[in-house]
C-alpha positions in Angstrom: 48.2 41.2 -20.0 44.9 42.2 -22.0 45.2 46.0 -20.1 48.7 45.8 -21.3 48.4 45.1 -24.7 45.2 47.2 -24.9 45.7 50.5 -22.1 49.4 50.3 -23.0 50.2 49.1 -26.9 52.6 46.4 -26.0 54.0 43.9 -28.1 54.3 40.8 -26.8 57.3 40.9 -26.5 57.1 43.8 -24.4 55.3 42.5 -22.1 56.8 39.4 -21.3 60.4 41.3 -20.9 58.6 43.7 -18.2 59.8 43.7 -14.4 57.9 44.6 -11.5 60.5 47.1 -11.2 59.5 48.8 -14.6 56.3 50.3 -13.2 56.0 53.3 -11.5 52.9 54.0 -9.7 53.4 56.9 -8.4 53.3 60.4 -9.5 52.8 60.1 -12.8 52.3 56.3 -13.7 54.6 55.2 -16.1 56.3 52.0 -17.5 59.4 51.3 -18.7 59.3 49.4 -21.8 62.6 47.7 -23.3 61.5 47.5 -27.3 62.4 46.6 -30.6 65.8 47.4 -31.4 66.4 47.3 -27.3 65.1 50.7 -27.4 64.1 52.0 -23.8 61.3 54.3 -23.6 58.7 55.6 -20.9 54.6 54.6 -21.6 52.5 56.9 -19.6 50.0 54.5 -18.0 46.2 55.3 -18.4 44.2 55.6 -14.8 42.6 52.7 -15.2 45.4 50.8 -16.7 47.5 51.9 -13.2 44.4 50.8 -11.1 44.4 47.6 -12.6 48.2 47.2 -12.5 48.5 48.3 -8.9 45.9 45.7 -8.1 47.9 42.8 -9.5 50.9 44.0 -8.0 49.7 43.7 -4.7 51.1 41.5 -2.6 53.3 40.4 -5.4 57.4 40.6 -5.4 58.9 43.9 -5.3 61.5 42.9 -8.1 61.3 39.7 -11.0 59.5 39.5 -13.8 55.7 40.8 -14.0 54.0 38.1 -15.7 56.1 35.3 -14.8 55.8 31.1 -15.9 53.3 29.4 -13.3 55.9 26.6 -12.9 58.9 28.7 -11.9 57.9 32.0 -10.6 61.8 33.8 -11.4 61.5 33.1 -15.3 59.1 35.3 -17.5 56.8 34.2 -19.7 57.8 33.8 -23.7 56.7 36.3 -25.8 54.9 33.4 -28.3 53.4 32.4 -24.5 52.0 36.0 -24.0 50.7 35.7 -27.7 48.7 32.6 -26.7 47.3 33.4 -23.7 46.1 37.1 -25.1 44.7 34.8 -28.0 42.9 32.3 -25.8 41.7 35.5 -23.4 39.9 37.1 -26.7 38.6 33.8 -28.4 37.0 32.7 -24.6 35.3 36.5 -24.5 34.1 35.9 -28.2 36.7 38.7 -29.5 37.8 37.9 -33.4 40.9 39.4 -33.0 44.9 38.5 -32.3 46.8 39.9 -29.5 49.0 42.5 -32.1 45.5 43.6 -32.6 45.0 44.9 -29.4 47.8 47.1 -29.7 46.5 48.4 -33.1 43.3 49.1 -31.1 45.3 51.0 -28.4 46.7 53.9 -31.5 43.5 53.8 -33.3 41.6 54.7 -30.4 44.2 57.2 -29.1 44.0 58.2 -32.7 40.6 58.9 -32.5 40.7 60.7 -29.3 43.1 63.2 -30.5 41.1 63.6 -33.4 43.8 62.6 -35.7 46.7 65.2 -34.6 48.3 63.2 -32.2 50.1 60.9 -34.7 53.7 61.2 -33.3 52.2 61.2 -30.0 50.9 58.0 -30.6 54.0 56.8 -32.9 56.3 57.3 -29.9 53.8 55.2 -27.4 54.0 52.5 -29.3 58.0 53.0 -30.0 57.9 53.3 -33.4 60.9 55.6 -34.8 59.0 55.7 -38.6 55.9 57.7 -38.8 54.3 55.7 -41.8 54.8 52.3 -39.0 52.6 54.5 -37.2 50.2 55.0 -40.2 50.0 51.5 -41.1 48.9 50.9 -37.3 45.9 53.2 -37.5 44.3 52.4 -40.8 41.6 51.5 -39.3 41.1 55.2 -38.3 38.4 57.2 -40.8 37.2 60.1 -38.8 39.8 62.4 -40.4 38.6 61.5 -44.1 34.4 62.0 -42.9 35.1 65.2 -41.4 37.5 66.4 -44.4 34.3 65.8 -47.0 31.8 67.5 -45.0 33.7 70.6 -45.5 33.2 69.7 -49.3 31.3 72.9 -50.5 28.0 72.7 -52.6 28.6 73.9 -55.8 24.9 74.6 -56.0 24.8 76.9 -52.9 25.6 80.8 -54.2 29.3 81.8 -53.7 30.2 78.2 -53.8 33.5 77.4 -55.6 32.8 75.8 -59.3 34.4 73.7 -61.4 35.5 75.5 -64.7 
């Protein structure tokens, strides 16, 4: 679930509504991801989010829900479940952080990778049909803003631009 919510930017309950049947291996891996507003859309899966998830599908169901209740393996987990558990996961590993966070993590660090152009990119992982929802996500994202005032010239340096 912590690859999910992380490799992925899942919402919880994203995750719990996912079926075995909603990941695609193959190819080019891929979920698909029933969303707010029942919105359907496709999450291209990171290698090493595939490797994991093709290691805990082994061996598992073809079909039924992929993280299912340990007392009846046919019924998914709750959404407010799958917040719990992600919670306990990152309090045991000494993370300070809730299990929404982990899918603020996911843009920001997307985010960064891009170098802050891939904002819609991003915006449409994570499902979001508003831009700013996007924004708000990746606040926590600065590099634009340090490498927009290192291009600040020196108004001492010859030919600099001055302030009249």
């Amino acid at each position: 679930m912590v690859w999910l919510a992380y490799g992925a930017g899942l919402r919880a309950g994203e995750l719990a509504g996912l079926r075995t049947e909603d990941v695609t291996l193959g190819g080019r891996p891929h979920l698909r991801v029933l969303g707010k507003g029942r919105r359907e859309r496709l999450v291209p899966l990171a290698p090493q989010v595939a490797v994991v998830l093709a290691g805990w599908l082994h061996g598992r169901p073809q079909a039924g829900p992929l993280v299912c209740s340990q007392r009846d393996p046919n019924r998914p987990l709750q959404p407010r479940t799958v917040s719990a558990l992600l919670g306990d996961v990152l309090k045991a590993a000494g993370v300070k952080a809730s299990a929404h966070q982990l899918r603020h993590t996911f843009a920001t660090e997307l985010l960064a990778a891009g170098g802050g152009t891939n904002l819609d990119a991003v915006g449409r992982l994570l499902g979001h049909t508003d831009p700013k929802t996007t924004r708000r996500y990746t606040g926590a994202y600065d590099a634009d803003a340090w490498a927009a005032v290192k291009l600040l010239p020196d108004p001492r340096r010859p030919g600099a631009a001055t302030a009249e």
